[in-house]
C-alpha positions as CSV (number, residue, x, y, z in Angstrom):
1,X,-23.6,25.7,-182.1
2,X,-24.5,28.1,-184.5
3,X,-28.4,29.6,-184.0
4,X,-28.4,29.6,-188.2
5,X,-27.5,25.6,-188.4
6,X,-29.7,23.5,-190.9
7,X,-31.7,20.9,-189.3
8,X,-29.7,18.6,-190.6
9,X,-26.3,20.2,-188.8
10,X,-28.4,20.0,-185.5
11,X,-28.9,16.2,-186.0
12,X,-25.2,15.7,-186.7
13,X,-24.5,17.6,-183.8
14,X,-26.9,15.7,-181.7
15,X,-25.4,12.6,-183.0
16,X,-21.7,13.7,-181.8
17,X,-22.8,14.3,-178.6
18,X,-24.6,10.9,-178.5
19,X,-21.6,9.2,-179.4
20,X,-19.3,11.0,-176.9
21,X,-22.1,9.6,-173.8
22,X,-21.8,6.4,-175.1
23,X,-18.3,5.9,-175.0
24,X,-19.0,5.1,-171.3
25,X,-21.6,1.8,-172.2
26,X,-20.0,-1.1,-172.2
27,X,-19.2,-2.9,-175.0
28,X,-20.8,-5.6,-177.2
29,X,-18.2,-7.9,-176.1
30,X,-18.0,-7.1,-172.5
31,X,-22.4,-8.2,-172.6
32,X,-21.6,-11.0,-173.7
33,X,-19.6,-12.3,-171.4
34,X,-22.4,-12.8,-168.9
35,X,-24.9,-15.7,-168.6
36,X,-28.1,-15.2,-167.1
37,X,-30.8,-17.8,-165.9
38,X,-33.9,-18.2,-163.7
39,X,-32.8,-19.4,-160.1
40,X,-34.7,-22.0,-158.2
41,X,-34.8,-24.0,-155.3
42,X,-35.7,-27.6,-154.4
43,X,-35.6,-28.3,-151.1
44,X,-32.1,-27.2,-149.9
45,X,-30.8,-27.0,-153.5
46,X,-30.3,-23.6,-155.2
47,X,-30.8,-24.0,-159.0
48,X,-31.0,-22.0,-162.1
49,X,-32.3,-22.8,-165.6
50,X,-31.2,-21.6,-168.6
51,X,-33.3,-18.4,-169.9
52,X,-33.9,-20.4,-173.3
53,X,-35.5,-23.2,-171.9
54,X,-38.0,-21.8,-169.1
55,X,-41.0,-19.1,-171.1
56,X,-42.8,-18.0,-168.0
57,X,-42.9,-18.4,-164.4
58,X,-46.0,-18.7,-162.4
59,X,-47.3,-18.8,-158.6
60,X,-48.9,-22.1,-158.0
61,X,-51.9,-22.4,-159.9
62,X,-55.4,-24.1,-158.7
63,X,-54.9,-27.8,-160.1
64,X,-57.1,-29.8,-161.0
65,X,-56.5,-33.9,-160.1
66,X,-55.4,-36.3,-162.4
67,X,-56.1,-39.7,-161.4
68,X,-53.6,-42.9,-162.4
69,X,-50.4,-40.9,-162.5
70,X,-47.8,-40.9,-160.1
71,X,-47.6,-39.1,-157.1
72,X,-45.2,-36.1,-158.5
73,X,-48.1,-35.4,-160.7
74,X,-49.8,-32.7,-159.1
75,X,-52.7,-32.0,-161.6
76,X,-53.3,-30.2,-164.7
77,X,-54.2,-26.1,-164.6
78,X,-56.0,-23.8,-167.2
79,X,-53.2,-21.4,-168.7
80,X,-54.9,-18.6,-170.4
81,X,-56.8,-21.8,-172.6
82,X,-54.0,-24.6,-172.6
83,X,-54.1,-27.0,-170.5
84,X,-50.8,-27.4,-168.2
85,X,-49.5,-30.7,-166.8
86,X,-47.6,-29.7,-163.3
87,X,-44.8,-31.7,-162.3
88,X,-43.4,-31.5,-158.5
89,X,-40.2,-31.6,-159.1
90,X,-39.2,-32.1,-155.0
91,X,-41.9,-35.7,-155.3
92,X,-40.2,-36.9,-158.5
93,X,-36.2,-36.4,-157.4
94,X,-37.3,-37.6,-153.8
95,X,-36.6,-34.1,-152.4
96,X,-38.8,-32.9,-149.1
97,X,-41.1,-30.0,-150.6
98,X,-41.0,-26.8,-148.4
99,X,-44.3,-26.4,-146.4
100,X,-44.0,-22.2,-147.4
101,X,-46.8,-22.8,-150.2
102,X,-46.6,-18.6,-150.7
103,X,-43.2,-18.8,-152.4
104,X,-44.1,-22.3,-154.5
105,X,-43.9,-21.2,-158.1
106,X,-44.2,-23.5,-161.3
107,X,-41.5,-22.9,-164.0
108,X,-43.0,-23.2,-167.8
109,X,-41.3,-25.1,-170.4
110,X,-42.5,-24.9,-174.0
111,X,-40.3,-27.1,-176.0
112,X,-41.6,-28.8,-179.1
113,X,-44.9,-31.2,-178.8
114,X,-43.8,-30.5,-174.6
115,X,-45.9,-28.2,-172.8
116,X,-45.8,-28.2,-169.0
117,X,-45.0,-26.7,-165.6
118,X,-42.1,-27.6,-163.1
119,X,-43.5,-26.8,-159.7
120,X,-40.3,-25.8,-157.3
121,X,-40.4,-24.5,-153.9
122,X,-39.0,-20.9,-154.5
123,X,-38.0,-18.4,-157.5
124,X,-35.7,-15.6,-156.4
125,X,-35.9,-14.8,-159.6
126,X,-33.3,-13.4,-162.6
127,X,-29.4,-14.7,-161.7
128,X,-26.8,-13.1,-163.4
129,X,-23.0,-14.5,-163.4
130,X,-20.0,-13.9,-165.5
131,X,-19.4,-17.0,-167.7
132,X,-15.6,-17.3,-167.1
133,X,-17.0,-18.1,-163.2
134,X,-19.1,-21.1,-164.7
135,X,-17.5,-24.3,-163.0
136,X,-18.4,-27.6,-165.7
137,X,-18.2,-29.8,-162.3
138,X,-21.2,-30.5,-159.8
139,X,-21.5,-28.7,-157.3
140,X,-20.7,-30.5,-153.9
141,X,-23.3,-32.4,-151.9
142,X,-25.6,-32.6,-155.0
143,X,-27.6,-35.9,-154.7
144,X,-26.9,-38.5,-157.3
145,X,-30.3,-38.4,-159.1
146,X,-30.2,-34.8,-160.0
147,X,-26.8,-34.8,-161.3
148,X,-27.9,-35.9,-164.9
149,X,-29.7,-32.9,-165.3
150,X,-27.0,-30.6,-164.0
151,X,-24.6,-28.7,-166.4
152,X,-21.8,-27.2,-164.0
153,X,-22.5,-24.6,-161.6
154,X,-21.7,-20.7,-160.5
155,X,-20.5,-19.9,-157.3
156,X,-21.7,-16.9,-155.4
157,X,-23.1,-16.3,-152.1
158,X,-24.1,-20.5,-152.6
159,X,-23.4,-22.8,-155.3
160,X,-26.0,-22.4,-158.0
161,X,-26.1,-25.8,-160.2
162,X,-27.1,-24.9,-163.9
163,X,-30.1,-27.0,-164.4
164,X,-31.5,-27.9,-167.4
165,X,-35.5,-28.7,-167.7
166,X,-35.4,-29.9,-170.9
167,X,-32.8,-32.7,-169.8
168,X,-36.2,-34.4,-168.5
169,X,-37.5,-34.7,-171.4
170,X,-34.3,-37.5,-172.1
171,X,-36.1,-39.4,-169.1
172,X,-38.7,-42.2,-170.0
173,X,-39.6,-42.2,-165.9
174,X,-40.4,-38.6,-166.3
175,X,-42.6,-38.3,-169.9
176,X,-44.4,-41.8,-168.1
177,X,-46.6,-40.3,-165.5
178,X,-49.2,-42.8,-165.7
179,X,-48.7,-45.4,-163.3
């Protein structure tokens, strides 16, 4: 480089050298080849949502009781103003709910006129998989009533079923929680 360059010949010069570091990113295409979720587990179940359809995810909240709904209704919860309906997902799929309360978190789903939470006994949080790995199929040993909601699954270290939360909203039982 020249100690007389315009500013402007330093910026070009900058931007050559930027270029030649980035040759080593990958590229466009290569990013989007992955699919990333939020994993979760019910029970003995590993899961993940889709990042699209899950907006925050919470530690379980102090709830307050809701009386005349079922028993997978836990309660409702203040949310920085809103109130949020949670759902134990374990009590309404039949599914024994871990007794680790510490690693319960509550999955938020803001769809449309839907606003509430999907408590599940553990997030392990971000899951990353390359989508050419992404079996359509169910995973084996899946129980029959969560199938529905299941869109394939990844294999890994475990099967992870791709679950999808806003599936429940297709499910009169589920949008029905009085009793």
């Amino acid at each position: 480089m020249n100690p007389t360059s315009t500013a402007f010949e330093l910026l070009l010069d900058i931007d050559r050298r930027c270029r030649a570091q980035a040759s080593a990113l990958p590229s466009q295409d290569a990013r989007l080849q992955s699919w990333s979720g939020i994993g979760f587990r019910l029970a003995s179940h590993w899961f993940v949502a889709p990042m699209a359809e899950v907006v925050e995810v919470l530690p379980e909240p102090r709830l307050a009781q809701v009386p005349g709904v079922h028993h997978w209704v836990r309660g409702v919860a203040n949310l920085r103003g809103r109130l949020l309906p949670v759902m134990d997902l374990c009590g309404f799929f039949g599914q024994e709910r871990s007794s680790v309360r510490k690693q319960r978190r509550v999955l938020v789903i803001d769809h449309e006129e839907l606003f509430t939470g999907l408590l599940v006994d553990e997030v392990p949080g971000l899951q990353h998989f390359p989508l050419l790995r992404l079996d359509p199929g169910r995973p084996p040993g899946l129980p029959e009533n969560l199938q529905p909601f299941v869109q394939g699954h990844f294999q890994r270290e475990r099967d992870w079923a791709v679950f999808s939360p806003l599936a429940l909203t297709t499910i009169a039982e589920f949008m029905n929680v009085a009793l």
